[in-house]
N, C-alpha and C positions, 0 to 999 in steps of 0.2 A: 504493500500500500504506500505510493507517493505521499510527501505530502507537499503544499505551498507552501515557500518563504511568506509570504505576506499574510498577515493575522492582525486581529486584534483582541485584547483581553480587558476585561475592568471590575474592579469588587471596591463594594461600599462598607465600612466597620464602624461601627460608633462605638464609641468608647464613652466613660462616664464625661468626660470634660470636653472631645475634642470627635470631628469626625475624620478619618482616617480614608481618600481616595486612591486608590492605585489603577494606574495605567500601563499596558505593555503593546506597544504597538509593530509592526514589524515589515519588513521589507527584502527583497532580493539582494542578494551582495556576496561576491567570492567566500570571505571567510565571515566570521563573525566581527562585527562593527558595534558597538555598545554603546550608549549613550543615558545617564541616569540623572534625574532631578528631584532634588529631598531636601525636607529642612536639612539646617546644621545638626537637629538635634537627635537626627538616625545616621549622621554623617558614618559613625565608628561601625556602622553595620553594612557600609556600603561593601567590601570586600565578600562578604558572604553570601548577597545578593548578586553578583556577578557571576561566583561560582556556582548560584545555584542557576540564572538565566541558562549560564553557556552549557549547563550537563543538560536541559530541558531541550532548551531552542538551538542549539548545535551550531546555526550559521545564520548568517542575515542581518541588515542594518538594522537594530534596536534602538528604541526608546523607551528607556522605564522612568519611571512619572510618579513618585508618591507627592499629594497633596494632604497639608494637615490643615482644619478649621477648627478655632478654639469654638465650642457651644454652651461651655461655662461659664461659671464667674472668677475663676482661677482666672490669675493676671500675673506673668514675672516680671513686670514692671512696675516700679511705688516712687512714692513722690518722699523725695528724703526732706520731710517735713523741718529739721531743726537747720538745714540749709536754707531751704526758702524763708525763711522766718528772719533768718539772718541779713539775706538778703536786702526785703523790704525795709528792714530796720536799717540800714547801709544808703537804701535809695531814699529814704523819706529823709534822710539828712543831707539830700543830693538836691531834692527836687519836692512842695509838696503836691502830693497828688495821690489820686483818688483810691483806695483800697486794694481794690479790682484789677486797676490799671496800670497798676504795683505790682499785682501779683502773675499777671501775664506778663509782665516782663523780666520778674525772676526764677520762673518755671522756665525760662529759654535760655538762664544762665548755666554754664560748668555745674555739675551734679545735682542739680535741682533735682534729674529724674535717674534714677538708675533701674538697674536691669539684670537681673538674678540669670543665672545661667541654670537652663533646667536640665536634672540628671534624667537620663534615660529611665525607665520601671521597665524591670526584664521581662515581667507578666506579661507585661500590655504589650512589648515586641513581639512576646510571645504568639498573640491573639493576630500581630500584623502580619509577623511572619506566615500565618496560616490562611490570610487573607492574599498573599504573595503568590502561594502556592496555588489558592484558587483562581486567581485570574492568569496564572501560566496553565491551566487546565484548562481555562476559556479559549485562551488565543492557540492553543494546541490542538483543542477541537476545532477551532476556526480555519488552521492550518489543513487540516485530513477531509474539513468537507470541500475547500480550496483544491486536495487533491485530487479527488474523485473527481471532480467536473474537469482537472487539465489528462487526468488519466480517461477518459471518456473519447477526451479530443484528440489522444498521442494513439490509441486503438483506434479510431477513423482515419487520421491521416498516415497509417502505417500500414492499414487494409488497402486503403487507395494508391498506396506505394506499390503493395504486392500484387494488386490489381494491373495497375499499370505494369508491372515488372512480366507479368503472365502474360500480355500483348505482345510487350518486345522479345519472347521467346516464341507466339505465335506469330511472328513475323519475320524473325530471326532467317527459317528457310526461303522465304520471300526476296530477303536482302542480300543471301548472299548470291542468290541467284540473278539478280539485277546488276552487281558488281560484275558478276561476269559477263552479262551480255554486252554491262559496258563497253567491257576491255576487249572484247572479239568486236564487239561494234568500231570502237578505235583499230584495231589494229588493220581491218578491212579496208576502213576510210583513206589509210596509208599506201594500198594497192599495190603492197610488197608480198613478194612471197618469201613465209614463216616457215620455218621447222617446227609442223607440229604437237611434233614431244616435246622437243625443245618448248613451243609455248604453254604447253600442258603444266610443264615444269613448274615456270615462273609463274604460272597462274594460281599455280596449287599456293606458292610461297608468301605469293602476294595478297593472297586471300587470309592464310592464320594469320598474317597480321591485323587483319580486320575482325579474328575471331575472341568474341566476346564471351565463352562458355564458362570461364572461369568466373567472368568478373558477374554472369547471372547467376552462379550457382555459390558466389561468397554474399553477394547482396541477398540474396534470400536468408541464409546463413545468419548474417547481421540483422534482417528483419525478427527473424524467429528469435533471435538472441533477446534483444532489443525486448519485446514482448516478455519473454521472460525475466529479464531484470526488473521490466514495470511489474510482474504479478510476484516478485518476489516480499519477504516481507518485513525489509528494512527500507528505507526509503532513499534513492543513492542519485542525486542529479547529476555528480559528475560523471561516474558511472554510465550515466544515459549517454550526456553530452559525448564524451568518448565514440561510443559506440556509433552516435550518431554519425559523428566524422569521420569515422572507417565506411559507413551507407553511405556518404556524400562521395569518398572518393572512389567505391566503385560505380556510384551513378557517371559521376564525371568520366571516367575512362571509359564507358559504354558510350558514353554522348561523342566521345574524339575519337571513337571507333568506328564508330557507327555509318558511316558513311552513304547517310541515306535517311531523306528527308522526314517521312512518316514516321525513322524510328525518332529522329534526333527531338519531334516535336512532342511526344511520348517522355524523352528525357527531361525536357523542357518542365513537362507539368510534375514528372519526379522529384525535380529542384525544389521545384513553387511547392511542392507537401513538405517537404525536408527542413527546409526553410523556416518552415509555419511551427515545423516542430522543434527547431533549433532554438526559432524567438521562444517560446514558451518554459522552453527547458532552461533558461534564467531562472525562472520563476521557483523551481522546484528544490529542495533541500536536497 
């Protein structure tokens, strides 16, 4: 079972003070690309998070995304009252004025406000980290139903391969038989006299060069491979990709053999499936 690079995953946690968003989003990409954004205050746990993406999601351009919203009355921010205090009493002997107008302007001075650094609660990582795990389940399964529709389309466009591949072998005696009336059609036009062993010869020689038996009976070969990697049941895109490349190059050396219009246009629409299946094979893990 394939599955797609591209996914998306998301789980919601409320916690008693604060709501806890996680996001994992995902995309094609040679190796694995990582990308994470989190308070400061899960910062110490980013490490572990990474190791768990990469053992999940294997390869692809990531972005993990936790958001935190405070929903309580917890605040690590306080007003260091006996500063402010100090303050106003400092400016009223500066300036007089108004209470108020005192006091918004020593809330803005140096430590009027400080700002507690809050420690992590292992518990409540605890409940995150499980929230972590459920939205890499989400975008996991986003990823294999992703698969099934590109596996769906890599079995059409690889029947249409082998389809077409069955023509240019029913036509195969067609072609080579054309070649040769070419070549007796030219040699006639020249209204020399041949030895014709002697042209027997050259004709036989001249022909395995245009014989494609191999290259129909390794392309098939590759197809059936091919298939079988996709119904295998790890999920391998380079693997595909690979394989594919070996199908393109015996299609190619059928097309500059071929020497003959109806096969070469047969090849033509082999590319154009090949192709369709190459762009997509980005797409797969």
């Amino acid at each position: 079972m394939i599955q797609s690079m591209t996914g998306y995953g998301k789980s919601v946690i409320q916690l008693p003070t604060k709501k806890i968003s996680i996001e994992i989003k995902s995309l094609n990409s040679k190796n694995l690309d990582l990308n994470t954004r989190m308070p400061s205050l899960y910062r110490e746990k980013e490490l572990d998070i990474r190791k768990l993406i990469a053992s999940k999601l294997e390869r692809g351009k990531v972005d993990f995304s936790l958001y935190m919203e405070i929903t309580g009355e917890e605040t690590s921010t306080q007003i260091n009252k006996t500063v402010v205090k100090q303050y106003i009493k400092q400016l009223k002997e500066v300036v007089d004025g108004d209470e108020t107008e005192l006091l918004k302007m020593a809330i803005r001075l140096p430590d009027a406000v400080t700002t507690e650094r809050d420690e992590m609660d292992e518990d409540e990582w605890g409940e995150i980290a499980a929230e972590i795990n459920t939205a890499l389940d989400k975008i996991q399964q986003y990823r294999l139903d992703e698969g099934k529709s590109l596996e769906s389309e890599f079995f059409d466009r690889v029947e249409n391969i082998s389809d077409l591949l069955e023509q240019v072998i029913a036509m195969d005696p067609e072609r080579i038989e054309a070649v040769r009336e070419r070549l007796h059609k030219g040699v006639a036009e020249l209204k020399e006299k041949v030895d014709e062993n002697r042209f027997e010869q050259e004709l036989v020689f001249y022909i395995e060069k245009f014989d494609i038996t191999e290259e129909k009976v390794r392309l098939k070969n590759h197809l059936d491979y091919f298939i079988k990697a996709l119904k295998s049941d790890d999920s391998n895109g380079k693997k595909l990709g690979f394989i594919s490349q070996e199908m393109g190059r015996e299609i190619n050396t059928i097309g500059s053999k071929s020497n003959h219009a109806p096969m070469q246009k047969l090849v033509v629409q082999m590319k154009d499936e090949l192709e369709k299946i190459k762009e997509q094979l980005l797409n797969v893990l």
